[in-house]
N, C-alpha and C positions, 0 to 999 in steps of 0.2 A: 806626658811622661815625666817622671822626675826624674833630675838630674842630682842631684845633692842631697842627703840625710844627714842631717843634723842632731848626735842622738847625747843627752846627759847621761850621766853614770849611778850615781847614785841614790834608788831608787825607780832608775827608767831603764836603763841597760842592763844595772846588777841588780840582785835578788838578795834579799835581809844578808845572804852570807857570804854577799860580796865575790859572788860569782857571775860570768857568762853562763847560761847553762845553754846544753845541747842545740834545744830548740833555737836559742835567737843564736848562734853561734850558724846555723844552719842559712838562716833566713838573711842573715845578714851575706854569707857567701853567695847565695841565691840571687841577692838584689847588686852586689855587687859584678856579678855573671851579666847581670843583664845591661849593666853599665852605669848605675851607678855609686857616684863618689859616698862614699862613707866618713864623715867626723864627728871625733867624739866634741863634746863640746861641753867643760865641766869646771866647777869650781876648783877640782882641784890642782895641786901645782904639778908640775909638767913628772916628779919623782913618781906621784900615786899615779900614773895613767901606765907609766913606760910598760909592764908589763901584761896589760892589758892590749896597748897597741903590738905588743908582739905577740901577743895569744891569736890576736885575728888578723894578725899578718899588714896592719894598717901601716907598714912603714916601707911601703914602693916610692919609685921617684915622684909620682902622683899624689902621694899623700899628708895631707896637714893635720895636725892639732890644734883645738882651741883649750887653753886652761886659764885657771884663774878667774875664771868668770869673764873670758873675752879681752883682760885686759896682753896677752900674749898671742897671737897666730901664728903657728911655726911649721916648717917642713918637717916633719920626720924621720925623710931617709937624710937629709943632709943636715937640719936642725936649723935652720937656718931662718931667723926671724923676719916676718912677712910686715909684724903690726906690733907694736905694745907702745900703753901707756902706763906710763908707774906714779905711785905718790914717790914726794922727798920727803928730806928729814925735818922741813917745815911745815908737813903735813903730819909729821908722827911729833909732831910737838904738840900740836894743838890735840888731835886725836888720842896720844895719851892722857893730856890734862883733862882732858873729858871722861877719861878712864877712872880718873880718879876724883874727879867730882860726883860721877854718879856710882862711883863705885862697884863698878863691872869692871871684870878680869877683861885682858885684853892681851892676844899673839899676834906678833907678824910676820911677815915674810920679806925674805929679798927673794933673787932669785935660785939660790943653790940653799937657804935652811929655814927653818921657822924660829921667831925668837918671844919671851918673856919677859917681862921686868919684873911679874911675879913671882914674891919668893914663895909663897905657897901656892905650887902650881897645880891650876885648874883641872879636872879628870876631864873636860874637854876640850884643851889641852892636849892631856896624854891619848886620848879618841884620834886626834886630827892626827897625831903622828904616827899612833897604829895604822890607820886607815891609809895613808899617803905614803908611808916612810922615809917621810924628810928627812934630814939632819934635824937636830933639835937643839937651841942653846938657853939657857939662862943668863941674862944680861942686866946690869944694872943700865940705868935711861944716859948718863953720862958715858957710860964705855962705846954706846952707840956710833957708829961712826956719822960726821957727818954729811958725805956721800954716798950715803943708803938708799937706791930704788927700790921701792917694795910694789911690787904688783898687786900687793892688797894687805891691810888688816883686819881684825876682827873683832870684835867684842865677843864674847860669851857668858854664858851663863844657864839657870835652869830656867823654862823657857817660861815662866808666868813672870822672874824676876827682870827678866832680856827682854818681856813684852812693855814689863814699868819703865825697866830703861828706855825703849823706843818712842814711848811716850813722852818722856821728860827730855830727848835730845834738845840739845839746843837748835836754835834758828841757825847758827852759822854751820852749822855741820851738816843741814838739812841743804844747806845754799852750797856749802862745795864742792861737795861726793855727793856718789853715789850710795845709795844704802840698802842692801838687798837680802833676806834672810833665804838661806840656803837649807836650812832645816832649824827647829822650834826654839835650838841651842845655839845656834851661829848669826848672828848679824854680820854681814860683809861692809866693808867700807872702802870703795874702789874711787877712781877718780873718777869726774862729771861726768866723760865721755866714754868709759865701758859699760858695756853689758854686754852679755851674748848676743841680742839681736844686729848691735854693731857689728860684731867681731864677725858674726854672722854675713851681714851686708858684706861687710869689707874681700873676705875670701872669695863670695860670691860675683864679687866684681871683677876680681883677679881671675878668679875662672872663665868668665864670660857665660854665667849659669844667671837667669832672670827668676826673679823674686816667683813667680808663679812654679816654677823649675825646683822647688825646694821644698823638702819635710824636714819641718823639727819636732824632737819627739821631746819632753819633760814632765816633770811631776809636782815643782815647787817654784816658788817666789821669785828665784834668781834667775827661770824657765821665761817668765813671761815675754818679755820683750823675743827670744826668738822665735819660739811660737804665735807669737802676734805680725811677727815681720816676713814667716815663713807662706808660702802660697797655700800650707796644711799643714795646720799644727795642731798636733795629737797628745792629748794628756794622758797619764798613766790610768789604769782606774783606784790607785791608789794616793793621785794629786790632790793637792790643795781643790778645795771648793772655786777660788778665784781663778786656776789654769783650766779648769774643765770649763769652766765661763765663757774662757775664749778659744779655746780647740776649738776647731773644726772636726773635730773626731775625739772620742775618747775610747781608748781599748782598755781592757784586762790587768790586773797588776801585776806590776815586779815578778810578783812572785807565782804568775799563774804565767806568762812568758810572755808577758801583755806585748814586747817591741816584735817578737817575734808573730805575734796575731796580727797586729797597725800592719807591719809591711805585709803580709798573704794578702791582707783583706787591698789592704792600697794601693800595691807596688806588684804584687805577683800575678794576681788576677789578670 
C-alpha cells in the first residue's frame, strides 16, 4: 500500500492549459480517502503552486510542499520550512559570469521574486512569470544585494541554443551544482545537494513513510532522481525517452489524464 504521492506539475499533474482537470482532481480525492499523503513536488516557486494547493484542498495541518526543484520542503497550512538549501551571492557571481561567457540569458530567484540582469528580456523569462506569478524585477548585477539566497537559477534559451550551452558548460559549474533541464528551454542550476528525489527522501523521513511506501509521478529531467528513489515511479506517457527508462510504469499523457489513470490502475485497484 502506498503511503506518499509524489506528483510534478507541469506536464504530469497539469494539462498543456495548465489545468487539474475533472478526472485527476477526482482520483486524486479518491487516493487521498484512502489514506494517502499527496505532494506536489515541482520546479516551481512556492507563488505558482499556491493556487493549485488550494484548488485540491492540499493545505490541512498534514500537508507539505516541495518547490523549487526540492531545494524548499514546507508545511502549507502553517508554511513553515521543514528543509531548503539555497545558492549565495557567491554563487550568482560565478553563475552569472558563465551567463555571459557563453552567452545565455539567465533569471533568478530569491525567495518572494524572480530577477534579470537582462535588459532585453528573454520571452522565457516573461513564460516563467506567466506560468508562476512571481513578482518580477529588472536589476543591474551591482544593485544585487549581497545577501541574496536564491533557491535556484536558470539559464534559458531556444532549446537547440540551451542544448550548445550545455555542451560548452564549464567543468566548475558541472563540479558545484546541480544542473537539471526542466523543459527544452530552462536549464536549472540548484545547489549540489537538491533534487527532488532528496527533498523527496527528506519528507519521507519526517513522516516515517519508507522508500518502498512511495509513488512519484514526472515527465522530465528534473523528474528523475524521484522517480528513481520512489518505490514506483511512473512516467507521463508524454515523458522524456530517459524517465520512461526508469519508471516502473508508464501511464497516458497530461493531456489524456494519464495521473489520474497511474493511480486507478496503481493505487485504487
Amino acid at each position: 500500500m502506498y503511503k506518499l504521492l509524489t506528483i510534478d506539475m507541469d506536464g504530469t499533474l497539469l494539462n498543456n492549459n495548465h489545468e487539474v482537470t475533472a478526472e485527476v482532481r477526482e482520483a486524486l480525492q479518491e487516493a487521498r480517502a484512502k489514506g494517502v499523503k499527496v505532494v506536489l513536488c515541482t520546479g516551481r516557486p512556492l507563488a505558482g503552486v499556491q493556487s493549485y494547493i488550494k484548488e485540491l484542498q492540499l493545505n490541512g495541518e498534514e500537508d507539505f510542499v516541495i518547490v523549487n526543484n526540492g531545494a524548499i520542503v514546507q508545511s502549507t497550512y502553517t508554511n513553515e520550512i521543514l528543509f531548503k538549501q539555497f545558492l549565495n551571492y557567491q554563487d550568482l557571481m560565478l553563475i552569472h559570469q558563465t551567463s555571459y561567457e557563453l552567452q545565455t540569458p539567465l533569471h533568478f530567484f530569491d525567495e518572494n521574486c524572480l530577477y534579470t540582469t537582462n535588459k532585453l528580456i528573454s520571452p522565457y523569462t516573461v513564460h516563467e512569470v506567466y506560468l508562476t506569478k512571481i513578482p518580477f524585477r529588472y536589476t543591474t548585477f551591482d544593485e544585487v544585494s549581497r545577501d541574496i539566497e536564491m533557491p535556484k537559477a536558470m539559464f534559458i534559451d531556444e532549446p537547440a541554443k540551451l542544448d550548445a550551452t550545455i555542451e560548452r558548460m564549464p567543468a566548475i559549474m558541472k563540479e558545484k551544482y546541480a544542473l537539471v533541464k526542466s523543459a527544452p528551454f530552462y536549464l536549472e542550476i540548484l545547489h549540489k545537494e537538491v533534487s527532488k528525489g532528496t527533498a523527496v527522501q527528506k519528507l519521507a523521513e519526517k513522516l516515517g513513510i519508507a522508500r518502498e511506501e512511495i509513488m512519484a509521478m514526472g515527465d522530465n529531467e528534473n523528474d528523475l532522481s524521484m522517480i528513481q528513489y520512489a518505490g514506483c515511479g511512473v512516467a507521463m506517457g508524454n515523458a522524456i525517452e530517459s524517465v520512461k527508462a526508469v519508471a516502473d510504469y508508464v501511464t497516458i499523457s497530461n493531456n489524456e489524464h494519464g495521473v489520474a489513470h497511474a493511480i486507478r490502475e496503481l493505487i485504487l485497484k
